[in-house]
C-alpha positions as CSV (number, residue, x, y, z in Angstrom):
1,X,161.3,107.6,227.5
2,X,161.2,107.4,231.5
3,X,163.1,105.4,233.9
4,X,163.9,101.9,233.1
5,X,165.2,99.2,235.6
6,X,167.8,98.9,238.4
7,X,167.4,95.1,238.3
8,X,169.3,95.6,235.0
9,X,172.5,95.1,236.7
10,X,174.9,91.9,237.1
11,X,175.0,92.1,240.7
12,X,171.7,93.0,241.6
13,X,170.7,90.1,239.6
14,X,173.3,87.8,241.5
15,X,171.9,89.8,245.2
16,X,168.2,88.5,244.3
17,X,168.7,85.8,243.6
18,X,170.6,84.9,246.3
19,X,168.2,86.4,248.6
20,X,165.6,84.0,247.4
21,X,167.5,80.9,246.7
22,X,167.5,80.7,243.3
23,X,169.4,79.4,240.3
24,X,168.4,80.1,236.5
25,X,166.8,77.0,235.4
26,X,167.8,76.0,232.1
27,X,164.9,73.5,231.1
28,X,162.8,77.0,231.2
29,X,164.9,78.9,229.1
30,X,166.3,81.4,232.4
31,X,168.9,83.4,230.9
32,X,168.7,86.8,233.1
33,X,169.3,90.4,230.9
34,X,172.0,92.4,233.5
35,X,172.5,95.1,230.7
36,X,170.4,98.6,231.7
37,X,171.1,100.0,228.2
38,X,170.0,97.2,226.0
39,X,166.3,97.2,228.3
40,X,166.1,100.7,227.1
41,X,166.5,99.9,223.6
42,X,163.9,97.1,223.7
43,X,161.3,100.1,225.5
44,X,162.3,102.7,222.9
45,X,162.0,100.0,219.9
46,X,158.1,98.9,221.1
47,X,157.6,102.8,221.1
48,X,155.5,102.3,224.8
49,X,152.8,105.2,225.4
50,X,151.2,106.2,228.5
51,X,148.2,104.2,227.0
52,X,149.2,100.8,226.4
53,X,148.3,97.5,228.1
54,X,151.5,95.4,227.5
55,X,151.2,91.9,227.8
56,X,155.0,90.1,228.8
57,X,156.2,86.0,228.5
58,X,158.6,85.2,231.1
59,X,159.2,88.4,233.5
60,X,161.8,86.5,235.3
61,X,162.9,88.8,238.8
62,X,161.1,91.5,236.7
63,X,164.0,93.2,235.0
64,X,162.2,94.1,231.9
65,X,158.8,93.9,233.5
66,X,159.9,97.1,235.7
67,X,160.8,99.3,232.9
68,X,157.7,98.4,231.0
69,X,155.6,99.5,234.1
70,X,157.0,103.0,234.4
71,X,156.1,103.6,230.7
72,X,153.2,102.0,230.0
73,X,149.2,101.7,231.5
74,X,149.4,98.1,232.6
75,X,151.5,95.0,231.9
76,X,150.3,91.6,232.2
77,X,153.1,88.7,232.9
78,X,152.7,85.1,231.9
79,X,155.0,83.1,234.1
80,X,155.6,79.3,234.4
81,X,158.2,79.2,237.3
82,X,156.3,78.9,240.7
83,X,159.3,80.0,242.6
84,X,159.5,83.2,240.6
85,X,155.9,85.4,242.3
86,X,157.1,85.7,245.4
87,X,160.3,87.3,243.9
88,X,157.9,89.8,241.7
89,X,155.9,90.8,244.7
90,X,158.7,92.1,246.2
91,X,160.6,94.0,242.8
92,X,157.8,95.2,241.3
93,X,155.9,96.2,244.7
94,X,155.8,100.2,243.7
95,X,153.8,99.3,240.8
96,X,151.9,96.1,242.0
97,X,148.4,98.4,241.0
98,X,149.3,98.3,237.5
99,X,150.8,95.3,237.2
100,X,148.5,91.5,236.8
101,X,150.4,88.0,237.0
102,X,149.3,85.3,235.3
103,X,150.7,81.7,236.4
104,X,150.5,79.0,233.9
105,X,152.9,78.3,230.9
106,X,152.4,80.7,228.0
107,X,151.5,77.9,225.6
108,X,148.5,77.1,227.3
109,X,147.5,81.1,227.5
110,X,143.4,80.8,227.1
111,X,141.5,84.6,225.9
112,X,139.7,83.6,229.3
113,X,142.3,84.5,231.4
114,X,142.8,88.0,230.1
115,X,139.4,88.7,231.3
116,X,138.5,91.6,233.6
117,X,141.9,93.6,232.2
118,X,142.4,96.0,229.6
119,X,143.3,94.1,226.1
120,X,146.8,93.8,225.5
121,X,147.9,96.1,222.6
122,X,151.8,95.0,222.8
123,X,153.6,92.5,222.9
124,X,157.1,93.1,225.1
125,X,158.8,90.3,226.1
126,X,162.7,88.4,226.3
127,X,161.2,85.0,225.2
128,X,161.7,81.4,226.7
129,X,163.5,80.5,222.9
130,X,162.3,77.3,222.9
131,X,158.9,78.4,222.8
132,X,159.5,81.9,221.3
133,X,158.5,81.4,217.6
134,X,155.5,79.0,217.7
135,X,154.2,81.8,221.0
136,X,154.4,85.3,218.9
137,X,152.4,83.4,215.8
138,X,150.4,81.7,218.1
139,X,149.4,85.2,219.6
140,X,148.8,87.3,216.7
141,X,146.6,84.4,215.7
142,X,144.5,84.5,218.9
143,X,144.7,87.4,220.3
144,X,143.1,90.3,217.7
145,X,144.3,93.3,220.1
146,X,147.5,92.8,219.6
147,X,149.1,95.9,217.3
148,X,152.8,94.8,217.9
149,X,155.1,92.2,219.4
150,X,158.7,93.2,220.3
151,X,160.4,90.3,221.6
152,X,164.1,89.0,222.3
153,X,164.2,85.7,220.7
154,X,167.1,84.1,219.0
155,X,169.2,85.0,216.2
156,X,168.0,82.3,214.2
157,X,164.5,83.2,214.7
158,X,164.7,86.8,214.0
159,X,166.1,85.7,210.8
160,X,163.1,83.5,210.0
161,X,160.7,85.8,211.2
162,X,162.8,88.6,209.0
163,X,163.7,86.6,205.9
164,X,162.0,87.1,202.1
165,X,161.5,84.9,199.8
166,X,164.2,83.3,197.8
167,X,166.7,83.0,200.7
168,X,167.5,80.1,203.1
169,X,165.4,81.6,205.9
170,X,162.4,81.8,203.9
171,X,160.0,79.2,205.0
172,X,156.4,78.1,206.1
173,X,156.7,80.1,209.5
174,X,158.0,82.9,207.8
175,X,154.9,82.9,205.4
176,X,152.6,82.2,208.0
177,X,153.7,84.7,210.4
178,X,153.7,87.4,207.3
179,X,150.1,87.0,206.8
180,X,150.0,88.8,210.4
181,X,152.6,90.6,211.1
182,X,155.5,92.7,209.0
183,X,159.0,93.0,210.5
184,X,159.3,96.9,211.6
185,X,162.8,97.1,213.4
186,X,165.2,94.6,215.3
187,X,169.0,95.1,216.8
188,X,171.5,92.2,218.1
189,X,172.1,91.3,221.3
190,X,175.2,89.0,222.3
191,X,175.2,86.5,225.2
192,X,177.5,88.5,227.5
193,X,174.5,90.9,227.9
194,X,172.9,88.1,230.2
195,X,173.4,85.9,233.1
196,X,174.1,83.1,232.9
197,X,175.1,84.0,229.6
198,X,173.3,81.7,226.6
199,X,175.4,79.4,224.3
200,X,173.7,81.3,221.3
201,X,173.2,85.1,220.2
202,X,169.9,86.8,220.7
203,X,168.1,89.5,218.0
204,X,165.1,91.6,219.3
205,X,162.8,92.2,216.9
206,X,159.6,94.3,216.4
207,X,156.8,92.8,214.6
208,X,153.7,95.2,213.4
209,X,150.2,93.3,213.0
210,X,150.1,94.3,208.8
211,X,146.5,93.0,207.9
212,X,146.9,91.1,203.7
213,X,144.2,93.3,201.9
214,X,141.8,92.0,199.1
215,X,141.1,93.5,195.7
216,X,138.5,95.6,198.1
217,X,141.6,97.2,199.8
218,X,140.0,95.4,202.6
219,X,141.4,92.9,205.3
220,X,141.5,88.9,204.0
221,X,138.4,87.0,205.4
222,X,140.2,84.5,208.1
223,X,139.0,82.1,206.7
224,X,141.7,82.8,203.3
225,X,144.3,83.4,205.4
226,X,144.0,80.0,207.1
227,X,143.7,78.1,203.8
228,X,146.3,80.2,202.6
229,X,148.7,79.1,205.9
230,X,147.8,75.2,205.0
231,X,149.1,76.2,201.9
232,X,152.5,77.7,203.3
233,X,153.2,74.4,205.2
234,X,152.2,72.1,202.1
235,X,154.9,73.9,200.0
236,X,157.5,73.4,202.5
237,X,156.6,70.0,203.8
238,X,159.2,68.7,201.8
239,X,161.7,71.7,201.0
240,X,163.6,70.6,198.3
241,X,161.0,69.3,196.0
242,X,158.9,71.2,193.8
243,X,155.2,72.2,194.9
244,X,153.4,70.0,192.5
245,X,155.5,67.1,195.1
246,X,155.9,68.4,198.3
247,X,152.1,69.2,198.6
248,X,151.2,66.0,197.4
249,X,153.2,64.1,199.9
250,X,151.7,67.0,202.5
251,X,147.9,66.2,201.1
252,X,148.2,62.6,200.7
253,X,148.8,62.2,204.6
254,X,146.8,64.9,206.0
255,X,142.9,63.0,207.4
256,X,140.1,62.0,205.4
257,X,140.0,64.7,202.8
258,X,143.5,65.2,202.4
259,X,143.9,62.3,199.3
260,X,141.0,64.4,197.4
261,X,142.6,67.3,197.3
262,X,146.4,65.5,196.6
263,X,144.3,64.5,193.4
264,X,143.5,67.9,192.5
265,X,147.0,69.5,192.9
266,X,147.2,70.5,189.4
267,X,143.2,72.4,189.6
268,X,144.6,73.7,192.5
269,X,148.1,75.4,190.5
270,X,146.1,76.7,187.5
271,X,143.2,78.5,189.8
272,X,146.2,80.5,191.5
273,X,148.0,80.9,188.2
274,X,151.2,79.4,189.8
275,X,154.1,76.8,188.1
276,X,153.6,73.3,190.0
277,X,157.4,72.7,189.2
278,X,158.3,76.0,190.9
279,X,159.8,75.3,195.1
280,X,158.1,77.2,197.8
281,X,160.9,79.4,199.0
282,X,160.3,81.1,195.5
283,X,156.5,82.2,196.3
284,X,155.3,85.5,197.2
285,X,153.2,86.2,200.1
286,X,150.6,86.8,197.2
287,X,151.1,84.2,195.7
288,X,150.6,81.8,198.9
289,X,147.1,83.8,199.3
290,X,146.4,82.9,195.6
291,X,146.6,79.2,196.9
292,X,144.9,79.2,199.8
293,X,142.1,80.7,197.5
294,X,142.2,78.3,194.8
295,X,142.3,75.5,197.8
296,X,139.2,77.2,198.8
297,X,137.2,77.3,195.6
298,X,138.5,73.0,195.6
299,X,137.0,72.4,198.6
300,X,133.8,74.5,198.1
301,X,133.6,72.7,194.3
């Protein structure tokens, strides 16, 4: 691995900032990393090749951003604070060729605006965390290039993104993310690693894009693995209760055709060859494909 970044470094942090005016601002979710060693880890965990076009949430002063740029082709940075490009032109200047800002809040990320660039092929980011979990689905969803995402997120997030089924982690974004993406590596980060330090305790985490195969061996048509998603957050629209209940309630509320299909629940259960008195935490990933399936076949009928 090559260089990584001087900017990793408490007062360098605290000597830009003060050169620019600026404070972190906590409605965006500005916690600034200050700890070299734990910016290498994140580089050596995304396993960053001469090749890659990394695409980055949140570069901040451009801490992580910098060590990115010595080891990869080209990042691109999404970032929301308006105060914050003038600050990147200057840190990032030796490597301004190779290195594209986008300005707009990640959310609102269009496949339009990463035209005329290289696709992104990784992921690499410390996450806003209020946004972190619904982004990385968001972008494995949308953006097909995308091999990997190795982000800093919460603790709490890692462990949803991590969990299997049966524990208390285990939920509809754990499913939904799974038909994506498989967890390939993570390590803990506490809050002293950051200024301002955050009231909570960080994870990164890698996540590898892990295509569900069909009998075929072959990738799931979309259109499965959507069905099979509406399926993940039907079973755990009402946790506690038992699928035949909690999809019910989901169904019976969800638009014109939702009622039709609350009616047909138990079909729906014997198609995909699963107990209607089983809870959703208890399903496989298979089996959650199963019922997007047998939803399918329902609404094809």
């Amino acid at each position: 691995m090559g260089s990584v970044s001087s900017l990793a470094n408490r007062s360098v942090t605290r000597q830009v900032r003060a050169d620019h005016g600026l404070s972190a601002k906590y409605s965006l979710g500005q916690n600034f990393l200050v700890n070299e060693a734990i910016v290498s880890k994140i580089v050596a965990l995304a396993e960053l090749e001469g090749a890659d076009s990394v695409l980055e949430i949140g570069p901040g002063i451009g801490t992580l951003t910098m060590a990115l740029l010595q080891n990869a082709k080209h990042v691109t940075s999404i970032e929301r604070d308006a105060d914050l490009p003038a600050v990147l032109a200057e840190t990032l200047e030796p490597w301004w060729d190779s290195f594209t800002l986008i300005q707009k809040d990640a959310l609102d990320l269009q496949l339009s605006d990463l035209d005329g660039q290289e696709a992104p092929n990784k992921l690499v980011a410390n996450l806003p965390y209020a946004v972190a979990a619904t982004v990385v689905l968001d972008y494995f969803q949308r953006i097909e290039s995308l091999e990997s995402a190795t982000v800093m997120v919460q603790k709490e997030v890692a462990d949803r993104m991590a969990a299997e089924p049966g524990t208390k982690n285990y939920g509809a974004y754990t499913v939904k993310l799974r038909l994506y993406a498989q967890p390939a590596g993570r390590f803990p980060v506490s809050p002293n690693n950051f200024f301002p330090p955050p009231r909570v305790d960080s994870a990164v985490i890698r996540l590898n894009r892990t295509p569900v195969l069909d009998e075929q061996g072959k990738p799931l048509d979309g259109e499965v693995v959507r069905a099979a998603c509406t399926m993940a957050d039907a079973a755990f629209a009402s946790r506690r209760k038992t699928l035949s209940n909690s999809c019910k309630t989901y169904f019976a509320g969800r638009g014109a055709n939702g009622p039709a299909v609350a009616l047909r629940l138990p079909e729906l259960f014997e198609r995909a060859g699963i107990d209607p008195k089983r809870r959703g935490e208890t399903l496989s990933l298979a089996e959650f494909v199963n019922m997007g399936k047998a939803l399918l076949a329902l609404q094809q009928d």
